[in-house]
N, CA, C and O atoms as a GROMACS GRO file, in nm:
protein
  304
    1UNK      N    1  -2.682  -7.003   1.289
    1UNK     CA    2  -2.555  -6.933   1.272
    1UNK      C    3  -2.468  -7.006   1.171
    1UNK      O    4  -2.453  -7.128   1.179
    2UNK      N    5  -2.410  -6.932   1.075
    2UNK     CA    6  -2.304  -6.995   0.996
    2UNK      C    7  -2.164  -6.942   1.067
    2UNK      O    8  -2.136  -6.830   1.110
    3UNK      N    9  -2.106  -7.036   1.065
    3UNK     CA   10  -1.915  -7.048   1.097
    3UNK      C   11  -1.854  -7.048   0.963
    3UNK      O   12  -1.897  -7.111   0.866
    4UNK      N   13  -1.730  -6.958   0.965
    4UNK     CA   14  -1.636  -6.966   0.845
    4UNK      C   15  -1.523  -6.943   0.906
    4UNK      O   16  -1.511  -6.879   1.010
    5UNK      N   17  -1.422  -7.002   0.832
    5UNK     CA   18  -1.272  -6.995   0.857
    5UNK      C   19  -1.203  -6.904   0.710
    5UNK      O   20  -1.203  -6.953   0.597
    6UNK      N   21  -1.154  -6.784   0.738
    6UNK     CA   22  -1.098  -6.740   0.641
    6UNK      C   23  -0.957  -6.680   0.638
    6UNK      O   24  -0.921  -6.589   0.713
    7UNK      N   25  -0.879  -6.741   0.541
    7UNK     CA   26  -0.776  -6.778   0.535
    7UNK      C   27  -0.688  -6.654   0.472
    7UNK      O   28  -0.726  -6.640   0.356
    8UNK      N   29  -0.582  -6.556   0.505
    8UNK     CA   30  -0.562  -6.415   0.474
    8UNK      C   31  -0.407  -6.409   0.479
    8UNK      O   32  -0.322  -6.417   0.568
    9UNK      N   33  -0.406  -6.393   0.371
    9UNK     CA   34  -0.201  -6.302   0.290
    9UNK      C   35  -0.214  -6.204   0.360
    9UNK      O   36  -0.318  -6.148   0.393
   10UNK      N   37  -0.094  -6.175   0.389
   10UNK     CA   38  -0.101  -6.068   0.465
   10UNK      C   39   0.016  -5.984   0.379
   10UNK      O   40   0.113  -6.058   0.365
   11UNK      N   41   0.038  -5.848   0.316
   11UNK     CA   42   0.183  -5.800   0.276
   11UNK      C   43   0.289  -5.788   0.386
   11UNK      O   44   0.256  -5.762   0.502
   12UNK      N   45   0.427  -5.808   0.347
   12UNK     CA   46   0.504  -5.834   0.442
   12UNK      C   47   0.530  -5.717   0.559
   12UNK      O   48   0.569  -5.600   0.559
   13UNK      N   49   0.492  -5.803   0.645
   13UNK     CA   50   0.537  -5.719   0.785
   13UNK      C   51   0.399  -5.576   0.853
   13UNK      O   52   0.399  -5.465   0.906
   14UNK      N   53   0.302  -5.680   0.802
   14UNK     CA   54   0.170  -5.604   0.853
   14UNK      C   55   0.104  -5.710   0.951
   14UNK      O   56  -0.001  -5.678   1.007
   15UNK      N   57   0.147  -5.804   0.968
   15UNK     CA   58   0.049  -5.931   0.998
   15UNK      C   59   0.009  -5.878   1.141
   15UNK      O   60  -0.108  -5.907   1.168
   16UNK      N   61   0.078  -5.804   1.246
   16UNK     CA   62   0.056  -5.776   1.392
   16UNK      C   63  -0.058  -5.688   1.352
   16UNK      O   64  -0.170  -5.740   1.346
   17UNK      N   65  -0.042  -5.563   1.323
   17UNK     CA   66  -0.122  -5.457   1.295
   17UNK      C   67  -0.287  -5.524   1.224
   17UNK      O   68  -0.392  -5.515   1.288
   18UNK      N   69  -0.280  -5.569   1.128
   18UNK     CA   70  -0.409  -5.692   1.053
   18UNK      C   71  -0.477  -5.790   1.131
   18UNK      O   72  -0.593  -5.831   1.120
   19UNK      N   73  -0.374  -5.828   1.226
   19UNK     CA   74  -0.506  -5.885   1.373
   19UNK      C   75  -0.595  -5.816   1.405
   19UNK      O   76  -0.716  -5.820   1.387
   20UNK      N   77  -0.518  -5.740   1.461
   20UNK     CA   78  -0.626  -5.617   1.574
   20UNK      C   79  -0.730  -5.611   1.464
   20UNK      O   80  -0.831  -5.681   1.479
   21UNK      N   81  -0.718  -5.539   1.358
   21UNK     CA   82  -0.802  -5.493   1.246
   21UNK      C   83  -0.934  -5.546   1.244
   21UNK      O   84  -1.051  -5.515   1.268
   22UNK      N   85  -0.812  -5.707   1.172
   22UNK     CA   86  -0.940  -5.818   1.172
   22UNK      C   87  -1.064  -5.849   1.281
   22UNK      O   88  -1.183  -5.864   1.254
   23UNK      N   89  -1.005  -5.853   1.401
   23UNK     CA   90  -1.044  -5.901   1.495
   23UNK      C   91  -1.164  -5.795   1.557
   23UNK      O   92  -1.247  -5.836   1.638
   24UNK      N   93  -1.161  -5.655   1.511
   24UNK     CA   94  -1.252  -5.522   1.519
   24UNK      C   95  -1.334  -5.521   1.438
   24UNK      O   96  -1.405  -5.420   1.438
   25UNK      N   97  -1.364  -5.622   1.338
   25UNK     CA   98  -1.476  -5.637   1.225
   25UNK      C   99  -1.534  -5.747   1.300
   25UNK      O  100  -1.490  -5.853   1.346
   26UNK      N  101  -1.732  -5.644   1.296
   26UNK     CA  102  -1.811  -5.704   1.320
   26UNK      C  103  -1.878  -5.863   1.275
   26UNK      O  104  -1.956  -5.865   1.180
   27UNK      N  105  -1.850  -5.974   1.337
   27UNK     CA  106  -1.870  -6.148   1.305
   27UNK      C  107  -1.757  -6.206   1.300
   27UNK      O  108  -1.739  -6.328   1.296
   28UNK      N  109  -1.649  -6.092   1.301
   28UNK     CA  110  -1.507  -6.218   1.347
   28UNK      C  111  -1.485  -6.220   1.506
   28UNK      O  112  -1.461  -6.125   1.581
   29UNK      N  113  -1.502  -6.393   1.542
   29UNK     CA  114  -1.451  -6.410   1.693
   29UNK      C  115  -1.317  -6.413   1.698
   29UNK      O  116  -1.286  -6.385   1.814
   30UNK      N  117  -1.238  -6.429   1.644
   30UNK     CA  118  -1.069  -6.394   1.671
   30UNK      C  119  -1.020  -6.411   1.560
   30UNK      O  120  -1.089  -6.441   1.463
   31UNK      N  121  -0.878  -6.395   1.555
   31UNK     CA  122  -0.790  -6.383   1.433
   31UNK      C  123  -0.706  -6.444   1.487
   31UNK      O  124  -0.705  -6.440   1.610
   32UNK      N  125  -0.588  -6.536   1.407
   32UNK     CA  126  -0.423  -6.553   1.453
   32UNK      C  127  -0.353  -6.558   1.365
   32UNK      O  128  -0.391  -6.620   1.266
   33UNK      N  129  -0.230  -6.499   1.366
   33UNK     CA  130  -0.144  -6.500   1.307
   33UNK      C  131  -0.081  -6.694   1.307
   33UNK      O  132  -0.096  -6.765   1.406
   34UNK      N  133  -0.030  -6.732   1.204
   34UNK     CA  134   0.007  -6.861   1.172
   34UNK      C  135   0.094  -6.887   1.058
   34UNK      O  136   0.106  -6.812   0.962
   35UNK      N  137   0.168  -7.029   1.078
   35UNK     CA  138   0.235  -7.053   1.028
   35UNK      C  139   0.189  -7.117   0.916
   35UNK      O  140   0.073  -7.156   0.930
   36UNK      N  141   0.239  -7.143   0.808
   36UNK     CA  142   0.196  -7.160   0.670
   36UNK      C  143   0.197  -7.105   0.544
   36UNK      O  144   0.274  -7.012   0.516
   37UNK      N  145   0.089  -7.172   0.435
   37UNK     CA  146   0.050  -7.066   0.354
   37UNK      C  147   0.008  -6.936   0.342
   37UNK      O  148   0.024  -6.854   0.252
   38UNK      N  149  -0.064  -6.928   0.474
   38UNK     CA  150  -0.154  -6.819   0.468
   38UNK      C  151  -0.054  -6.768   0.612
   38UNK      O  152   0.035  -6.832   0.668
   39UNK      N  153  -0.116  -6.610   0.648
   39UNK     CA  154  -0.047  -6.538   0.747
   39UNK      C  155  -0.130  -6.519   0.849
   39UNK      O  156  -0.081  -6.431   0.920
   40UNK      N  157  -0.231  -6.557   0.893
   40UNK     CA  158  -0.360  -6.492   0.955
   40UNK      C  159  -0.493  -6.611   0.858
   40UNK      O  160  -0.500  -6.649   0.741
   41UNK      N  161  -0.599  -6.644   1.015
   41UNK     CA  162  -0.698  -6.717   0.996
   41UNK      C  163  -0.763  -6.640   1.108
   41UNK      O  164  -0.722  -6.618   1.222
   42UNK      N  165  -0.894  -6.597   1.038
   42UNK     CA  166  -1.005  -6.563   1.124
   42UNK      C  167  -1.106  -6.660   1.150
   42UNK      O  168  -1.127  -6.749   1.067
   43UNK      N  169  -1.178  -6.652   1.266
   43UNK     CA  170  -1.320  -6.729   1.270
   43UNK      C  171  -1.412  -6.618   1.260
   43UNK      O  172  -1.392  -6.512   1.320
   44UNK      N  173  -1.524  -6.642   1.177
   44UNK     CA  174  -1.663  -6.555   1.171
   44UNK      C  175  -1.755  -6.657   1.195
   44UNK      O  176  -1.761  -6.769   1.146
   45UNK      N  177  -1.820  -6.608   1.270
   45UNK     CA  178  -2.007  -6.640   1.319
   45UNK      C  179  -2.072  -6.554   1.244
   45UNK      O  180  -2.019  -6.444   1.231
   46UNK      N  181  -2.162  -6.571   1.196
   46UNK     CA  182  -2.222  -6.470   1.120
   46UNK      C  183  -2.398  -6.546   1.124
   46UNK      O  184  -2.426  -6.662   1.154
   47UNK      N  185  -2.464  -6.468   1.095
   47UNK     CA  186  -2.603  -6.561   1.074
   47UNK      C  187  -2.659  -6.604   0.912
   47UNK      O  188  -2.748  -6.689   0.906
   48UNK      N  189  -2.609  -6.545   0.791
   48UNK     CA  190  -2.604  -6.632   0.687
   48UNK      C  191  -2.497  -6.638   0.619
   48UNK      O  192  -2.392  -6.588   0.659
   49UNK      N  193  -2.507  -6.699   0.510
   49UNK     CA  194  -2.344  -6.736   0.400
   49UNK      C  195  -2.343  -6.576   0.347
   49UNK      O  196  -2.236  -6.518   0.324
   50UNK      N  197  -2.491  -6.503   0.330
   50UNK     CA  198  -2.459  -6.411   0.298
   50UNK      C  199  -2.346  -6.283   0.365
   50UNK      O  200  -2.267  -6.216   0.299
   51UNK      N  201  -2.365  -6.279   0.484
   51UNK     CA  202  -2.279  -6.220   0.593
   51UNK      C  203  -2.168  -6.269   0.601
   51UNK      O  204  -2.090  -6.209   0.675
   52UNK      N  205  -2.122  -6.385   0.535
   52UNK     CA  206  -1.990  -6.446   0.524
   52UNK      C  207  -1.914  -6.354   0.420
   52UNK      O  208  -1.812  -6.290   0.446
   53UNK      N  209  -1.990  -6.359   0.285
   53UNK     CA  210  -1.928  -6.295   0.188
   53UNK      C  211  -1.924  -6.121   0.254
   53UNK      O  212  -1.821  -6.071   0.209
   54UNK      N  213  -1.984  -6.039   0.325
   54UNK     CA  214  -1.989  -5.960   0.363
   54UNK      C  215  -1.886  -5.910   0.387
   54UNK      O  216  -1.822  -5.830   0.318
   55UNK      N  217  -1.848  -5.978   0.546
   55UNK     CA  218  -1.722  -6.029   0.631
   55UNK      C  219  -1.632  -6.006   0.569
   55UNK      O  220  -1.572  -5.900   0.580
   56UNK      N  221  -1.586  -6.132   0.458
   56UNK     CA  222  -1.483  -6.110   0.388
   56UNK      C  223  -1.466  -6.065   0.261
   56UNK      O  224  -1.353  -6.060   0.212
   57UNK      N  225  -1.531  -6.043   0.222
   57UNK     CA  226  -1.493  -5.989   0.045
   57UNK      C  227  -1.484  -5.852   0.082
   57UNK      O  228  -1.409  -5.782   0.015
   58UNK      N  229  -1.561  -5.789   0.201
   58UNK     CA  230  -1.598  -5.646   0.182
   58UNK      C  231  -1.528  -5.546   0.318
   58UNK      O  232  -1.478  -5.434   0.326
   59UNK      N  233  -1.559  -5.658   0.413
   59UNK     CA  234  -1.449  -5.584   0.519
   59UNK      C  235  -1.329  -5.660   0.556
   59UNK      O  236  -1.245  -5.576   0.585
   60UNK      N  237  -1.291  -5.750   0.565
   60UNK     CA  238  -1.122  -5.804   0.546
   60UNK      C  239  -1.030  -5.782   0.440
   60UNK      O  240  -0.909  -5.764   0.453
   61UNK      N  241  -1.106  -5.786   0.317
   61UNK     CA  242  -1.028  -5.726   0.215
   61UNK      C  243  -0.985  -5.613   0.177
   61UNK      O  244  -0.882  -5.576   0.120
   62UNK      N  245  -1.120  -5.540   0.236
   62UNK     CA  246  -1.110  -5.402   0.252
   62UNK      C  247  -1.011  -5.275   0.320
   62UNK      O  248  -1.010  -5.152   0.315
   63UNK      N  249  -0.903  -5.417   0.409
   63UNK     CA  250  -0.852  -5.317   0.448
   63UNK      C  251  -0.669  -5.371   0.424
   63UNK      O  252  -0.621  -5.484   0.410
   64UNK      N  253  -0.599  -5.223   0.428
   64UNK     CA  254  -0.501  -5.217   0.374
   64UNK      C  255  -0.409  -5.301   0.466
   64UNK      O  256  -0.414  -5.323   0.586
   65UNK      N  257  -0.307  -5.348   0.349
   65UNK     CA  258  -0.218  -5.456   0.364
   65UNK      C  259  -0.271  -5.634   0.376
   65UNK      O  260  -0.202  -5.733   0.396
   66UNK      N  261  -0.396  -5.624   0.356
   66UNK     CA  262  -0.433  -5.734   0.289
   66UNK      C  263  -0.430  -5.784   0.178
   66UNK      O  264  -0.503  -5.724   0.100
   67UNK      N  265  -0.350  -5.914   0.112
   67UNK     CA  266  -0.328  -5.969  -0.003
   67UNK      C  267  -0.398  -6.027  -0.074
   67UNK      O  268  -0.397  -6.017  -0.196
   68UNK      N  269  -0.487  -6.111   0.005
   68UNK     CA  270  -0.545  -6.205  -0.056
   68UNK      C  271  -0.678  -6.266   0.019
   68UNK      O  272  -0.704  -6.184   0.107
   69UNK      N  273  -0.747  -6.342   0.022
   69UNK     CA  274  -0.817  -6.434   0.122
   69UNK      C  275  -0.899  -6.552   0.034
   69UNK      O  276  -0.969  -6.543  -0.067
   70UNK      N  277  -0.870  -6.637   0.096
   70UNK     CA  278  -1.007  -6.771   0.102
   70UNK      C  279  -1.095  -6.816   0.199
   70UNK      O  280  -1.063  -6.842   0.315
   71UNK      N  281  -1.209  -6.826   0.152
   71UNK     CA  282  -1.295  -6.874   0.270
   71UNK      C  283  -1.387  -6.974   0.309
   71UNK      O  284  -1.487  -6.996   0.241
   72UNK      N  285  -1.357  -7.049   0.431
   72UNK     CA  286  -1.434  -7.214   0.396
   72UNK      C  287  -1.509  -7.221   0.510
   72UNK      O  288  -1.457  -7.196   0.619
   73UNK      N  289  -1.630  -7.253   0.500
   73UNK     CA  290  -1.787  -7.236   0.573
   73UNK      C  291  -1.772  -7.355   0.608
   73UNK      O  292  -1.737  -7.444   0.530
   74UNK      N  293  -1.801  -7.376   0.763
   74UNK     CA  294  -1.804  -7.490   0.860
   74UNK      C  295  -1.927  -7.579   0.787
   74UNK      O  296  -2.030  -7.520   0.752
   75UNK      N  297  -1.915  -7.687   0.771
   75UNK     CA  298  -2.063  -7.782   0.739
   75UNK      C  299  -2.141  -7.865   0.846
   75UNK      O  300  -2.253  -7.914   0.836
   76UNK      N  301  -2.042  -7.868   0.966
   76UNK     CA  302  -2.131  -7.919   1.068
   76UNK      C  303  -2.130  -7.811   1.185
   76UNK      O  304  -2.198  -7.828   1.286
   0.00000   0.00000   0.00000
């Protein structure tokens, strides 16, 4: 299994609604809203790096009122 942490802008005043979202796409174990740079951090399990980029380039980004994202793959 690969683990990733991906890191998500959220446009202002969507961040409640973009949990749930997130959190309904298949390989993310939860989402939270947070303080910081970013507005929202998901965890994905996924079974390769390929399913990482999946995850996020194609369904987190994919959906509206998302700004932005980065994403950093657990190494241990």
């Amino acid at each position: 299994m690969v683990t990733a942490y991906v890191m998500i802008k959220a446009n202002t005043g969507d961040a409640d609604r973009l949990r749930d979202e997130i959190e309904a796409v298949e390989g993310v174990l939860e989402a939270h809203i947070v303080a910081g740079d970013v507005d929202l951090i998901a965890k994905v399990e996924v079974d390769s790096p390929a399913a990482v980029k999946d995850v996020a380039a194609t369904h987190i980004q994919g959906i509206d009122g998302v700004g932005s994202t980065q994403t950093y793959i657990a190494m241990d």
